[in-house]
C-alpha positions as CSV (number, residue, x, y, z in Angstrom):
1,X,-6.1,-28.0,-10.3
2,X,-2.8,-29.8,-10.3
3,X,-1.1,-26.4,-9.4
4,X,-2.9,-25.5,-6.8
5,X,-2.6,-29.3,-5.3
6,X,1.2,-29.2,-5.7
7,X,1.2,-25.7,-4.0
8,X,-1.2,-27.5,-1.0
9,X,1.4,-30.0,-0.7
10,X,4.2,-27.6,-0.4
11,X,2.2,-25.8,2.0
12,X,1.6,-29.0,4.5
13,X,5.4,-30.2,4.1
14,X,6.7,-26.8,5.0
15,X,4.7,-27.0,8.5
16,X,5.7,-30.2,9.0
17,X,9.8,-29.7,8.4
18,X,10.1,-27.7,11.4
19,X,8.8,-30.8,14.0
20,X,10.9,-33.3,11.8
21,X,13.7,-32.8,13.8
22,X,12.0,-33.0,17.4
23,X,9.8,-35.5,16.9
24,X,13.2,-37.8,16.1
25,X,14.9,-36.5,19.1
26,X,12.3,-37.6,21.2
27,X,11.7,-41.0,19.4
28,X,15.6,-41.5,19.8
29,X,15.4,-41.1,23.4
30,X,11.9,-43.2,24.2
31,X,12.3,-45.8,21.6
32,X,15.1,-47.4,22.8
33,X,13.7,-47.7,26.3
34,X,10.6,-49.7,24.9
35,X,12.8,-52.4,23.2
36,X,12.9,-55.7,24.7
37,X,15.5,-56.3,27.6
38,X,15.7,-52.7,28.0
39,X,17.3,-51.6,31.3
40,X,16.1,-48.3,33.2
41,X,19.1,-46.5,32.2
42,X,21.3,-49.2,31.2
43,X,24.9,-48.2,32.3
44,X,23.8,-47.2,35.5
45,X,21.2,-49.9,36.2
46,X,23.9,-52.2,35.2
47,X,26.2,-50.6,37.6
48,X,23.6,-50.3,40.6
49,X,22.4,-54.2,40.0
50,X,19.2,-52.9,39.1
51,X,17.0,-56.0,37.2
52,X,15.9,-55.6,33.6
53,X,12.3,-54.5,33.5
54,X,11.0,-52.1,30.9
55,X,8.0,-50.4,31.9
56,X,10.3,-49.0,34.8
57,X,12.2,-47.1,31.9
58,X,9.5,-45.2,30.2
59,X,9.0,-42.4,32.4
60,X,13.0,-41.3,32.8
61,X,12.6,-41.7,28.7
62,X,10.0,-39.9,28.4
63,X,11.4,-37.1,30.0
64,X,14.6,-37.7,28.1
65,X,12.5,-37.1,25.1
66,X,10.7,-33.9,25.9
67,X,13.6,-32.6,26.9
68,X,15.5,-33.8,23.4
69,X,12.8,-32.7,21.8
70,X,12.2,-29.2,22.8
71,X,16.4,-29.2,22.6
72,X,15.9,-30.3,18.8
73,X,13.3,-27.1,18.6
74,X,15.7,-24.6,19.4
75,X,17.9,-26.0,16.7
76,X,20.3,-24.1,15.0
77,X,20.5,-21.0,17.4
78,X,20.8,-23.2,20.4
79,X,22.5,-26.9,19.3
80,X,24.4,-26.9,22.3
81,X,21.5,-28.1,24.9
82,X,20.7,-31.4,22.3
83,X,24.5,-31.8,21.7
84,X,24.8,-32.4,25.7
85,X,21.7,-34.3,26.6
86,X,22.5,-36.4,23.4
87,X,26.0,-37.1,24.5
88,X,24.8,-37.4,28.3
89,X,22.3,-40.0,27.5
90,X,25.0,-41.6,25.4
91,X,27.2,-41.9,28.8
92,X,24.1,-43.2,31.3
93,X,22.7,-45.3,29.2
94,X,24.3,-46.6,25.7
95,X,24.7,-44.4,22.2
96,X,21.6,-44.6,20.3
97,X,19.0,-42.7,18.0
98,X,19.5,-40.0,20.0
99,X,23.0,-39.3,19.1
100,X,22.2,-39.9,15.9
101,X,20.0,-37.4,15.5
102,X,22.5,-34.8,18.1
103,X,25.3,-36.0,15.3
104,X,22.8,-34.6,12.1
105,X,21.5,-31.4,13.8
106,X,25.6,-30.5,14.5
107,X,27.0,-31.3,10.7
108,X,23.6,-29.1,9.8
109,X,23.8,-26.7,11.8
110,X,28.1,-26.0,12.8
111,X,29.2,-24.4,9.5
112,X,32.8,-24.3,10.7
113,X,35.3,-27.4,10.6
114,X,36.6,-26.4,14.0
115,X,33.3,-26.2,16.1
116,X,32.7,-29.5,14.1
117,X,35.7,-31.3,15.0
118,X,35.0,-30.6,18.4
119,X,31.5,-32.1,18.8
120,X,33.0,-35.4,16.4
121,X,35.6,-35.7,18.8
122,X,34.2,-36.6,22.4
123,X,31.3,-38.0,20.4
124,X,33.2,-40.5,18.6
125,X,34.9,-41.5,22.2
126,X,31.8,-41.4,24.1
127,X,30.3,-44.0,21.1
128,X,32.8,-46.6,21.6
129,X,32.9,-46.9,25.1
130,X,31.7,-50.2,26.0
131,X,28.2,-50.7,27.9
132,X,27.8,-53.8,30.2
133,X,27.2,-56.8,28.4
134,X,28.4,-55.9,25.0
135,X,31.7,-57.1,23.4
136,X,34.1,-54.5,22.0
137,X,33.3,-55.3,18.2
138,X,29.8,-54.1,19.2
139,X,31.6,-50.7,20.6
140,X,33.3,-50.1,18.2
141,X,30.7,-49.9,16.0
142,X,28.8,-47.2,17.6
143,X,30.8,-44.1,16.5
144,X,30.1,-45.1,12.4
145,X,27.0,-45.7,12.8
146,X,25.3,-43.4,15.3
147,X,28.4,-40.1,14.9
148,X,29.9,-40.2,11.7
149,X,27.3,-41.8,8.9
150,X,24.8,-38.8,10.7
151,X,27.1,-36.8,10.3
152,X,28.0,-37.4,6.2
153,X,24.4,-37.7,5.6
154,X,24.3,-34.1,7.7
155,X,26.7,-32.4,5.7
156,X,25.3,-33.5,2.8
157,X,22.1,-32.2,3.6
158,X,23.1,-29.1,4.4
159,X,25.2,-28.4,0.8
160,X,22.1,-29.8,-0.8
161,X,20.1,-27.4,1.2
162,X,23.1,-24.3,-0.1
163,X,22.8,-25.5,-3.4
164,X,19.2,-25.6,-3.5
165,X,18.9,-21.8,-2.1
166,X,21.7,-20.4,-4.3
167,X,20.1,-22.0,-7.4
168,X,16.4,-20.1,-6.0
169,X,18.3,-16.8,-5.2
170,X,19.2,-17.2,-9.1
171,X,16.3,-17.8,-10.5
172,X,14.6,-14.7,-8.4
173,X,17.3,-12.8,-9.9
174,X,17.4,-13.9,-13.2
175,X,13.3,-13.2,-12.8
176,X,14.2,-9.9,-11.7
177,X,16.6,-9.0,-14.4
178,X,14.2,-10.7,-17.5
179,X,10.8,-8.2,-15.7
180,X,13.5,-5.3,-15.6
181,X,14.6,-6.0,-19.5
182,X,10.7,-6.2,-20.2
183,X,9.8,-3.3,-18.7
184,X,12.6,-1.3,-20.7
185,X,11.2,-3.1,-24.1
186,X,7.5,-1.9,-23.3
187,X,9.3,1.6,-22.6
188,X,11.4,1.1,-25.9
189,X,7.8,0.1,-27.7
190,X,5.9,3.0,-26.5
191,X,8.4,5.6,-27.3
192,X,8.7,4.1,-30.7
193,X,4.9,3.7,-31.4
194,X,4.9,7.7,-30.0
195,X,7.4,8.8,-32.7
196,X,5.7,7.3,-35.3
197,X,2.6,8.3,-34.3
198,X,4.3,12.3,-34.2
199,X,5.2,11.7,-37.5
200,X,2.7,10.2,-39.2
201,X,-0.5,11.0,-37.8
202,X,0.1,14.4,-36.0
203,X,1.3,15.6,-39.3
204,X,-1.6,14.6,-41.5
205,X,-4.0,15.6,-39.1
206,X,-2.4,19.2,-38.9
207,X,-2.7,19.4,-42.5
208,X,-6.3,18.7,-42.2
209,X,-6.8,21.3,-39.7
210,X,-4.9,23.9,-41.5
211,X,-7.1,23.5,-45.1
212,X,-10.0,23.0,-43.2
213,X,-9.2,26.4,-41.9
214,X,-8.6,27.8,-45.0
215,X,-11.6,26.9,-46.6
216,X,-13.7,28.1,-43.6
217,X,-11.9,31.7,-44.4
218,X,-12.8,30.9,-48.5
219,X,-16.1,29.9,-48.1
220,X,-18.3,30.9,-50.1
221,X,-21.5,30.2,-48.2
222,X,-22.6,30.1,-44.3
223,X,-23.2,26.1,-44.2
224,X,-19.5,25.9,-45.8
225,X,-17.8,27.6,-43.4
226,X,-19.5,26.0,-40.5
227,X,-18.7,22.5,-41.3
228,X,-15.2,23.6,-42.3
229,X,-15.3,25.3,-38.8
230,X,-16.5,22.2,-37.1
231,X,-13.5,20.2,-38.9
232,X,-10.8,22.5,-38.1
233,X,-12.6,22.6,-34.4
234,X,-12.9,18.6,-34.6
235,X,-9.0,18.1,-35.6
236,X,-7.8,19.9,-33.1
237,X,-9.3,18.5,-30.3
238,X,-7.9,15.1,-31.6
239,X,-4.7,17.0,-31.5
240,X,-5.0,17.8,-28.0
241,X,-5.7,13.8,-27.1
242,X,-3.1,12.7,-29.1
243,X,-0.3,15.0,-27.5
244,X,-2.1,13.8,-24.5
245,X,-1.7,9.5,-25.4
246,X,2.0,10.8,-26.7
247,X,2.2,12.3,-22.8
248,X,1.3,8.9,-21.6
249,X,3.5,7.0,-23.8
250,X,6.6,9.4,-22.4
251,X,7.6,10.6,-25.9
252,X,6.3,13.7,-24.9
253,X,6.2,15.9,-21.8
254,X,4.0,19.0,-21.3
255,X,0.9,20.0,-19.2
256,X,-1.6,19.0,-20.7
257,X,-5.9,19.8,-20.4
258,X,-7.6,17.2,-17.9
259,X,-9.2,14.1,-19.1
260,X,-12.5,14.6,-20.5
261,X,-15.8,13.7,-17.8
262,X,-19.3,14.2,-18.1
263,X,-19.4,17.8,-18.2
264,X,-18.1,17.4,-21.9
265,X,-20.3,15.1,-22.8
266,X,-23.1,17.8,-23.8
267,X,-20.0,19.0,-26.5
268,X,-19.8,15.4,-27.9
269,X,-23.1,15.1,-28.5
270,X,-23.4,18.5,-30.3
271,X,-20.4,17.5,-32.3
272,X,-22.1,14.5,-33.9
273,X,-25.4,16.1,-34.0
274,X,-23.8,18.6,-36.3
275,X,-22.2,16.1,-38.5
276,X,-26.1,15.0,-39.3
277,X,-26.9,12.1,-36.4
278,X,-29.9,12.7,-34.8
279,X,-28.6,12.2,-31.0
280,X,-30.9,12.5,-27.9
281,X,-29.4,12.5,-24.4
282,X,-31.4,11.3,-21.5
283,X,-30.0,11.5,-17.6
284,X,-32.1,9.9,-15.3
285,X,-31.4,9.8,-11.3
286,X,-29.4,11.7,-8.7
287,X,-25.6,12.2,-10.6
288,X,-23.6,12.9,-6.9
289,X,-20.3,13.2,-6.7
290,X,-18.7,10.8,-9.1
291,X,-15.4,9.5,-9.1
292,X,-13.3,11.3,-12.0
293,X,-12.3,7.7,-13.5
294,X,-15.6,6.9,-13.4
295,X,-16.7,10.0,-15.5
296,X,-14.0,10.0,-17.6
297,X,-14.5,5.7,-19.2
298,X,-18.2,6.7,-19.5
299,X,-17.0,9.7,-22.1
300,X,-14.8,7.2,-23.6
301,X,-17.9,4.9,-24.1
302,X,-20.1,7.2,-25.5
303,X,-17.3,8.7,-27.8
304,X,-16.4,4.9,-29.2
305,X,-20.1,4.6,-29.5
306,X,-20.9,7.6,-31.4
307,X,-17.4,7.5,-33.3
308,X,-18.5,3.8,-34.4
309,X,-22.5,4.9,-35.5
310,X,-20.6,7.5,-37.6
311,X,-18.7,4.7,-39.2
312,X,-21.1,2.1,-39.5
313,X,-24.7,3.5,-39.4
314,X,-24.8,7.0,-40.8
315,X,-27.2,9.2,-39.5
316,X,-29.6,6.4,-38.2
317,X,-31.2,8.0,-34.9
318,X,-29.7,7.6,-31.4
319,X,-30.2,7.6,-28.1
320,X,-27.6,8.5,-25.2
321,X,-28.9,7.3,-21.5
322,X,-27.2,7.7,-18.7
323,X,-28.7,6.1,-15.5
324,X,-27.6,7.2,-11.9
325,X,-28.2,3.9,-9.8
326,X,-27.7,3.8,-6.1
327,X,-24.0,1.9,-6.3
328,X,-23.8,2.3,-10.1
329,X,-23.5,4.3,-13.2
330,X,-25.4,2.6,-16.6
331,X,-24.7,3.9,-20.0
332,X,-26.5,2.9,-22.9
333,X,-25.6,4.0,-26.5
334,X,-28.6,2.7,-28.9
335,X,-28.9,3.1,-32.9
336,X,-31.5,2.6,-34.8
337,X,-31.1,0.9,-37.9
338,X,-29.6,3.1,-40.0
339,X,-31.8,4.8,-42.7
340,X,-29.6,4.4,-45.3
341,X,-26.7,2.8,-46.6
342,X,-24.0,4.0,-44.7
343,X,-20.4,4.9,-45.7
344,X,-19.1,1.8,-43.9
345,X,-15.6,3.4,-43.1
346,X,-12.8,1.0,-42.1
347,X,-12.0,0.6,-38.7
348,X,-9.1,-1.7,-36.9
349,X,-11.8,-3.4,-34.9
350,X,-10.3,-3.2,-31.5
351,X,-12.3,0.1,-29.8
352,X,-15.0,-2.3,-28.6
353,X,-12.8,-4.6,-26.9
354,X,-10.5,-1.5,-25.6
355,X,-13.7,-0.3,-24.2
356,X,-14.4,-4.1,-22.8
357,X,-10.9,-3.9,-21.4
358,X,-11.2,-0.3,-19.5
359,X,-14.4,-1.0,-18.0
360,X,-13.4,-4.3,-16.7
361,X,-10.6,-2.7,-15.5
362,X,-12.9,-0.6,-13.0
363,X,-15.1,-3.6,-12.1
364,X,-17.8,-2.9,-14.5
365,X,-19.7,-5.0,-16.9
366,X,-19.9,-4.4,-20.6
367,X,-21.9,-5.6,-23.6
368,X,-22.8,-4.8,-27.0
369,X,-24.3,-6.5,-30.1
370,X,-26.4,-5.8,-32.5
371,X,-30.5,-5.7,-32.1
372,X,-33.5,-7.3,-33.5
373,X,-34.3,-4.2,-34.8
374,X,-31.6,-3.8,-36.7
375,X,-29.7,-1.3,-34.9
376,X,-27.0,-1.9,-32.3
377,X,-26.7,-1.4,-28.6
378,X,-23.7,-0.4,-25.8
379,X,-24.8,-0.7,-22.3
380,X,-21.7,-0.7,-19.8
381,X,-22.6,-0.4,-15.9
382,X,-19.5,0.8,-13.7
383,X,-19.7,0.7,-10.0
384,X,-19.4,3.8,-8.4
């Protein structure tokens, strides 16, 4: 909440900065106007033998002001129309607010000391000059107050204002540079946790493949050979993925078979079926054209599903259902409670919330938990 608000406030004062500087222009040429014994346009009231009377200066201030003001707008691709109504109203009727403000814009927005010197200059001269009625003490006090203190304070607005964007233009860099050294540290990570996984685990599973293979050639029976068969069949296929999750990691490079969809999902389901689960698939509605990620995190949930009832609830009975909604896909892995003590094999405990994680990813919901039954339940629903 406070974020946000801070972020509101930055909002409302960056709209606002942009009129700061008109809406003083045109205050410094109509305020003075309203002031008690305020002449038309002093000097050349005074001149003319005009009387004081105030209300017959508001309109020429006025228009003064809009004209400052929409000067002040232009500022700093055009300062030269405020520099010359600020020094012109300075000259008909006395240096004011509105030189003030002309004095600001130019130490702003003149970078260079000679353009600079040459506003300060007639400025300066045009500030002291002294206005009917007023001693010389009184004009000479003009040019420090309404050119050169606007003109300090102007300056050191604008090396604030340098400061201030070189220190952001470092930060963004620096931001840059630290997302840049992240990014190669995630790349360093992933082609280390490849290697290691080419070492360690492609190895031992190749060694399981190849003695699997061996024993399905030494078998001695039919039903031996078979579930030596389905091993050596099994390992390689995780092989194949994990050449594949190496491929994504960038450790290796290679073409490799697409990413499984719901056309394998009958050979999933024969695969645990074989290893002793009891698994019925159900399909109910009109499948259509799917999208391929779609097809592909639904394989994944019914592969963690199945991989997790292996571990967890032997060959308790399942169910595989697979509903075809009108803007949606639901999936729903259910055991029962399994018949037996199962062999309870460890896990790392994260496939669940990698699932969670993927279908989230798509826009889909996900939940599992365990039922009153006993058994346990995965029901994801991804929008199609």
């Amino acid at each position: 909440m406070a974020v946000s608000t801070l972020w509101r406030v930055r909002d409302v004062r960056a709209g606002l900065l942009p009129w700061v500087l008109p809406a003083a222009a045109f205050c410094g040429a109509f305020v003075p106007a309203a002031l008690p014994g305020a002449q038309p346009y002093g000097y050349v009231a005074a001149l003319a033998g005009l009387p004081a009377h105030p209300p017959a200066a508001y309109v020429p201030a006025a228009v003064v002001g809009l004209l400052a003001a929409s000067a002040a707008r232009a500022v700093p691709g055009r300062l030269w129309p405020l520099l010359a109504l600020a020094l012109a109203d300075a000259v008909l009727r006395a240096p004011g607010l509105l030189l003030a403000v002309a004095s600001y814009a130019a130490a702003t927005a003149l970078r260079r000391p000679v353009p600079l010197a040459l506003y300060t200059v007639p400025a300066s001269l045009v500030a002291v000059i002294p206005q009917p009625g007023a001693g010389l003490a009184s004009a000479l006090g003009g040019a420090p107050l309404f050119v050169w203190f606007p003109l300090a304070l102007g300056l050191w607005a604008g090396a604030r204002r340098q400061v201030v964007a070189g220190l952001r233009e470092r930060a963004w860099r620096l931001e840059r540079e630290q997302a840049a050294r992240t990014e190669q540290a995630r790349a360093q990570e992933r082609a280390r946790i490849a290697r290691e996984m080419h070492d360690v685990v492609t190895h031992r599973v190749s060694l399981m493949v190849l003695r699997a293979g061996a024993l399905e050639i030494n078998a001695t029976d039919d039903r031996t050979a078979a579930e030596a068969e389905l091993i050596r069949v099994t390992g390689k296929d995780a092989l194949t993925e994990l050449r594949a999750v190496l491929g994504v990691l960038g450790e290796e490079g290679g073409d490799y078979r697409p990413q499984p969809t719901l056309a394998d999902l009958d050979g999933l389901v024969e695969q645990s079926r074989s290893a002793g689960v009891p698994v019925e698939r159900h399909e109910e509605g009109d499948p259509g054209a799917l999208p391929v990620m779609v097809q592909h995190t639904a394989y994944r949930v019914v592969q963690e599903a199945l991989t997790n009832i292996h571990k967890h609830a032997g060959r308790a009975a399942t169910q595989v259902v697979l509903r075809h909604l009108p803007a949606a896909l639901q999936v729903d892995v259910r055991n029962a409670a399994p018949p037996e003590p199962a062999l309870d094999l460890p896990g790392g405990g994260s496939g669940l919330l990698g699932l969670r994680e993927r279908v989230e990813l798509l826009g889909g919901q996900f939940t599992a938990g365990a039922q009153p039954d006993g058994g346990f339940l995965v029901s994801v629903r991804l929008p199609t």
